[in-house]
C-alpha positions in Angstrom: 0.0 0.0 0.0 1.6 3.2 -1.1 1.1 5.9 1.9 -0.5 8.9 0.4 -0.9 12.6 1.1 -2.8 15.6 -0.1 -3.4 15.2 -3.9 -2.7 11.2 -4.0 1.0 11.5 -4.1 3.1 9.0 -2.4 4.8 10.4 0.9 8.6 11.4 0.3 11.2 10.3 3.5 14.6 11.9 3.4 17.2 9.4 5.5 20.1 11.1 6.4 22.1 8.4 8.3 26.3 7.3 7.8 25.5 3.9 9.5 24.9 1.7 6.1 22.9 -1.0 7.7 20.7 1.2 9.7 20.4 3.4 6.8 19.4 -0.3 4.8 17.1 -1.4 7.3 15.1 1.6 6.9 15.0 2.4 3.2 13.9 -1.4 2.8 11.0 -0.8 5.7 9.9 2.7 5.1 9.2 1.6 1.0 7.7 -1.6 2.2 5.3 0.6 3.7 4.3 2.4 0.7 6.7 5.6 1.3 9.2 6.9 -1.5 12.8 7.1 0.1 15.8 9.3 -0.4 19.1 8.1 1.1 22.1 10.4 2.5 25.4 9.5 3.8 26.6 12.5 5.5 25.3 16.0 6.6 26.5 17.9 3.5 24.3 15.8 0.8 21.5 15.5 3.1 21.0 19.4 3.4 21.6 19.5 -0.5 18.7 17.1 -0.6 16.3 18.8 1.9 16.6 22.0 0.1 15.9 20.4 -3.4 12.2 20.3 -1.7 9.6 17.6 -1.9 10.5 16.5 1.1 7.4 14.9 3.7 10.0 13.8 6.8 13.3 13.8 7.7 15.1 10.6 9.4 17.8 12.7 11.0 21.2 11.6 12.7 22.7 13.2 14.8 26.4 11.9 14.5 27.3 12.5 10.6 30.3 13.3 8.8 31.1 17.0 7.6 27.3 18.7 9.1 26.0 17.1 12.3 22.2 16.9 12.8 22.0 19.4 15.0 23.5 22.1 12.5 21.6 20.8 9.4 18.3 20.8 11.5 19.3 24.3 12.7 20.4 26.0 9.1 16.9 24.0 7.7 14.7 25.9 10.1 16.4 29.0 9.9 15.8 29.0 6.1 12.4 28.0 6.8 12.1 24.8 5.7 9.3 23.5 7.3 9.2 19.6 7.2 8.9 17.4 9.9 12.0 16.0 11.5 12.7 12.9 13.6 16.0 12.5 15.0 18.2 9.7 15.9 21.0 9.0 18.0 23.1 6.7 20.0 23.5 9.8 22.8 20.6 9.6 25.1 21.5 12.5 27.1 18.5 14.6 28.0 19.9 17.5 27.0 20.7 16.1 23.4 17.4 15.7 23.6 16.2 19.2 24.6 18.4 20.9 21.6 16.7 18.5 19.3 13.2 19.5 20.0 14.3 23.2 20.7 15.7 23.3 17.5 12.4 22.0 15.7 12.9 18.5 15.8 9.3 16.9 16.0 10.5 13.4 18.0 14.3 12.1 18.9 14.6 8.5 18.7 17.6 7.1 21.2 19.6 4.1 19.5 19.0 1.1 18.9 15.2 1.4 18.2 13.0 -1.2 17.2 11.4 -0.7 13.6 7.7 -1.3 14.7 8.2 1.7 16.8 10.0 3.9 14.4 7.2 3.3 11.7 4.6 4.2 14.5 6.5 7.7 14.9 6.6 8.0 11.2 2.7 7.7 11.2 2.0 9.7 14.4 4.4 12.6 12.8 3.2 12.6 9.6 -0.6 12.8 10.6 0.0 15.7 13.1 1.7 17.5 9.8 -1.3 16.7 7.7 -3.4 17.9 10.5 -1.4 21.2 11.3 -1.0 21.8 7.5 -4.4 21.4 6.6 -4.9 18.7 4.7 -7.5 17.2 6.9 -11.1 17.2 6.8 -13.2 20.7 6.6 -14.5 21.7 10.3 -15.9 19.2 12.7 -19.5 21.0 14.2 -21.1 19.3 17.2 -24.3 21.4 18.9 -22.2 24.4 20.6 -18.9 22.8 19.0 -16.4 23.7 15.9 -13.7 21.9 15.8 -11.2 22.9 12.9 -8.8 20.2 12.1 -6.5 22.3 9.6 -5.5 25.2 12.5 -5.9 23.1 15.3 -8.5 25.4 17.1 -11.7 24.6 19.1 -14.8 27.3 18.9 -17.3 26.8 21.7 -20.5 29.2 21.0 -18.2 31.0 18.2 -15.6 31.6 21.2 -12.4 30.3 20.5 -11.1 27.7 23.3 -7.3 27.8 24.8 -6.7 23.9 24.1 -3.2 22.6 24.9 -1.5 20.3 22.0 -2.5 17.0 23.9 -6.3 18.1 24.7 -7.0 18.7 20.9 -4.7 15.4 19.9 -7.0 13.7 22.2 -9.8 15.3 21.2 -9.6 14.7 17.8 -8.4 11.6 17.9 -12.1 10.6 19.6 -13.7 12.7 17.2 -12.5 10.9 14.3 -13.0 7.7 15.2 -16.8 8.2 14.7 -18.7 7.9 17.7 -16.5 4.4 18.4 -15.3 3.8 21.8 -11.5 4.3 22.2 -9.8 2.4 25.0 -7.3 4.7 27.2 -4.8 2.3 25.6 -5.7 3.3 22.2 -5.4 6.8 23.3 -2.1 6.9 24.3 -0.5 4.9 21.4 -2.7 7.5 18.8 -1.7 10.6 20.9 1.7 9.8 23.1 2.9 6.5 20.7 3.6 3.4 21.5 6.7 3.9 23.9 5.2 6.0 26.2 5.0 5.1 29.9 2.2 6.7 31.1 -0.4 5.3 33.2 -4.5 5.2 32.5 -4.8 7.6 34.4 -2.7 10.3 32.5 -5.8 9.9 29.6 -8.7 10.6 32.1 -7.4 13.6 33.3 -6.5 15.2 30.1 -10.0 14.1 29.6 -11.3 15.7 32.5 -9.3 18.7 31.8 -11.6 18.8 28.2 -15.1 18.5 29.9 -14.0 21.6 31.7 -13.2 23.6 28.9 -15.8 22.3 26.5 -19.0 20.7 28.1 -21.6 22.8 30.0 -21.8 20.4 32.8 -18.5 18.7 33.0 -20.1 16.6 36.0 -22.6 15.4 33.0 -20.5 15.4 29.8 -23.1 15.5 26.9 -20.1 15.1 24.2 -17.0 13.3 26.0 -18.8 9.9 27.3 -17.2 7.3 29.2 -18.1 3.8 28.6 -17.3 2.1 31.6 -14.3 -0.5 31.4 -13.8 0.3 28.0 -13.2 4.1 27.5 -14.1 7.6 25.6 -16.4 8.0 23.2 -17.3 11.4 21.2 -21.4 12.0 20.8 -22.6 14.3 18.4 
């Protein structure tokens, strides 16, 4: 199956990794899953490539030859190249970490990774792109409610709502799974991924947090439902 984006083309990665087997393993996975892949060997040729545009996501190292990560991510942004970027490295110090995502990096991806995960990070990055770029459905409207996928805002009564970047993943994560019930499991792995520790309990009181914000009687939720010993549900 060829993953697709706005207009039906196929979804362009841009690898930029020295390691030749982990560069392998990738390019062999990421175009069994349907995406087109570009390869680079060092820092230089993958900045070369990135600015030749065209490009969906960027598998980043962090270790290259002749341009680290961290500058090419850094000289990318401040030309205002806006694709996505996932980074990868052997250094799991928290504050490699931090300079990743302060410098615009979307996720950062400690080494060695399995490849189920990586391909869920893939999908969770690229759907928050599609979503933040707009290439989503046309507003959501429930009673009081307008949801707008493509700017990532929440209207209540033609007010706009101050929603954090985890209430409106989670929010529209229930909206668009039409009025199914999502397990708090299924939550985290759409919203945090698959690696992520949290408990339960971190879902309900995001969820919790959104019947304040958006529901007349949070005590009474008409539009975030629980389903006991399942989950959340979104009624229209």
């Amino acid at each position: 199956m060829n993953r697709v984006g706005q207009g039906g083309a196929r979804r362009t990665v841009l690898v930029v990794e020295d390691d030749d087997s982990i560069a392998m393993g990738l390019e062999m996975n990421l175009s069994a899953e349907g995406y087109r892949v570009l390869l680079a060997t060092d820092g230089e040729s993958g900045l070369a490539l990135a600015r030749g545009g065209g490009i969906d996501l960027l598998i980043l190292d962090v270790m290259l030859p002749k341009l680290n990560g961290f500058e090419l991510l850094r000289m990318l942004r401040a030309e205002r190249y806006t694709m996505p970027v996932i980074m990868l490295s052997a250094r799991g110090a928290e504050m490699d970490k931090v300079m990743g995502l302060e410098l615009g990096a979307e996720d950062y991806i400690t080494k060695p990774f399995g490849l189920a995960e990586l391909l869920a990070r893939v999908k969770a990055v690229l759907r928050r792109d599609a979503i933040a770029r707009g290439d989503d459905a046309s507003a959501i409207r429930a009673a009081d409610l307008e949801i707008h996928p493509s700017t990532r805002e929440v209207r209540r009564d033609g007010k706009l709502v101050e929603l954090t970047a985890t209430e409106f993943d989670i929010l529209f994560c229930l909206v668009s799974a039409g009025g199914r019930v999502l397990s708090r499991e299924q939550l985290q792995a759409k919203v945090w991924g698959p690696s992520h520790h949290g408990t339960p309990r971190t879902v309900d009181n995001f969820i919790l947090q959104l019947r304040t914000k958006l529901e007349d009687n949070p005590a009474n939720p008409r539009h975030l439902v629980t389903v006991r010993g399942v989950g959340y549900r979104f009624v229209v």
